[in-house]
C-alpha positions in Angstrom: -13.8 3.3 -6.1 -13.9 2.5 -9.7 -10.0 4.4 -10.3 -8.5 2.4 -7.5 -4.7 1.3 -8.7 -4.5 -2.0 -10.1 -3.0 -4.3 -7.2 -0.5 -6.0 -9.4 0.7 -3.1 -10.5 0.6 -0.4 -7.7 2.6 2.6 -7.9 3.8 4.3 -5.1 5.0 7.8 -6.5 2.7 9.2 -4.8 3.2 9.6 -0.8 -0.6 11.6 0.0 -2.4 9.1 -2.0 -2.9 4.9 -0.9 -1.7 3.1 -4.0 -4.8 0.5 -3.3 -7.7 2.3 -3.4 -6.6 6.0 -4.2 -7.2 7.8 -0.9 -5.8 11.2 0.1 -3.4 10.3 3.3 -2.6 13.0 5.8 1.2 11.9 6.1 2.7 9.3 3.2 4.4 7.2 6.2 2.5 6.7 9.3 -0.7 8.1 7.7 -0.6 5.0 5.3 -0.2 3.0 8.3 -3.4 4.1 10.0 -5.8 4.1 6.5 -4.2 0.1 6.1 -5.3 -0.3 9.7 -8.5 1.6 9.3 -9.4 -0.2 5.8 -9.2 -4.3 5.5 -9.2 -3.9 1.9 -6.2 -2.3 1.6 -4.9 -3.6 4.0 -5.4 -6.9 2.4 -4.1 -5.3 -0.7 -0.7 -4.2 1.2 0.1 -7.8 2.8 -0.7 -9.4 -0.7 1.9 -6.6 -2.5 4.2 -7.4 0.3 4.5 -11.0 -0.3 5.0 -10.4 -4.1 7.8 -8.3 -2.8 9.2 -10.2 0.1 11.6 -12.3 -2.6 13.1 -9.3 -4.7 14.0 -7.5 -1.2 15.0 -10.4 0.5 16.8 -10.2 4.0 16.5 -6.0 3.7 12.8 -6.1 4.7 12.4 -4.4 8.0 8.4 -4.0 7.6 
C-alpha cells in the first residue's frame, strides 16, 4: 500500500480508515481493534505509536 500514513506522523482524523496502512474499518473503535489483531503490521505500527505516546499521556493511559 504505497499511500499508507507515515508511522511517525499518523493522523487519526479519520475513524473508518487505519491510520497505518489506510484501510476502510467497519466501526473506528472496536473495528480498529480487530484490523490491528487481524494485521501484524499494523499492529506493529500501533504498539510502536503507542510507546511514542505513552510519555505525553502519562498515568491517563487506559489502553
Amino acid at each position: 500500500m504505497g499511500d499508507a500514513p507515515d508511522p511517525e506522523n499518523v493522523d487519526w482524523n479519520d475513524p473508518d480508515a487505519c491510520p497505518f496502512c489506510g484501510a476502510r474499518l467497519p466501526d473506528g473503535g472496536a473495528g480498529f481493534v480487530d484490523h490491528a489483531d487481524a494485521n501484524p503490521d499494523c499492529q506493529a505500527r500501533f504498539e510502536e505509536w503507542r510507546e511514542n505516546v505513552a510519555g505525553d499521556i502519562g498515568g491517563e493511559w487506559s489502553g
